[in-house]
N, C-alpha and C positions, 0 to 999 in steps of 0.2 A: 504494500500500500504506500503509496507516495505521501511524501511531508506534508505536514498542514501548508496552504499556501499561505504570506505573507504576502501582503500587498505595498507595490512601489510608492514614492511618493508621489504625490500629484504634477508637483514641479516636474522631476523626471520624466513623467509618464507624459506629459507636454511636449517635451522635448523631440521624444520616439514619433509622436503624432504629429509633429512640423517637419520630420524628416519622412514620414510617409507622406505627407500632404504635398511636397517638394517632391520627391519620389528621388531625392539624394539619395545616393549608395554612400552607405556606413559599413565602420567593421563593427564586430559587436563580441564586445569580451563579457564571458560565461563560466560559469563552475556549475555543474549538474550531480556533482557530487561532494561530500565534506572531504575537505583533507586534501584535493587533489588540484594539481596545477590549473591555473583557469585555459580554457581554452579562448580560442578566438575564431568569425567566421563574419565574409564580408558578403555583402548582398542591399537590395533593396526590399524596407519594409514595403507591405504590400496590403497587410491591414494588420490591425490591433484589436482581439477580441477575448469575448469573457464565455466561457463554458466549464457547467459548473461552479460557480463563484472562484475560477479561477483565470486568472490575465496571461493572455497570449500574445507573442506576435508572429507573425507569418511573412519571409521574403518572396519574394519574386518567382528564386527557386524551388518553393513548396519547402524549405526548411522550417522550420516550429520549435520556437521555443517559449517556457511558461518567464514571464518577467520575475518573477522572485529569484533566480535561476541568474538574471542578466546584473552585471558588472558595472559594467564602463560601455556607452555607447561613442566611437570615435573617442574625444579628449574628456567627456564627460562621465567622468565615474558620480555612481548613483551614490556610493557615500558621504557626497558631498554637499548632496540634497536632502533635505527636510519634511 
């Protein structure tokens, strides 16, 4: 069963939704699991959605990832948001 999700901040989750709206290609830094080196993966968002009370995004390439999960989009790491 998957972690309870955590939801991003609003600020951040702004940010992701200006870069799908622009349809700007981002790299997008990620950890999917504790303990382990973040990964990284570059693409265009392509929408941002909720299933299951849980936040998603979705590139270009049909990649998916849940935003509790996402890092740093390009320079903006999300712990730097509130």
């Amino acid at each position: 069963m998957p972690a309870a999700y955590k939801p991003i901040s609003c600020s951040f989750y702004d940010e992701l939704e200006a870069r799908a709206t622009t349809g700007q290609p981002c790299t997008l830094t990620y950890r999917t699991e504790p303990d382990t080196p973040p990964s990284t993966y570059h693409g265009t968002i392509q929408d941002l959605y909720t299933q299951d009370k849980v936040e998603y995004l979705r590139l270009a390439d049909g990649f998916e990832l849940r935003l509790d999960n996402l890092l740093a989009v390009d320079d903006k790491e999300l712990r730097n948001y509130c």
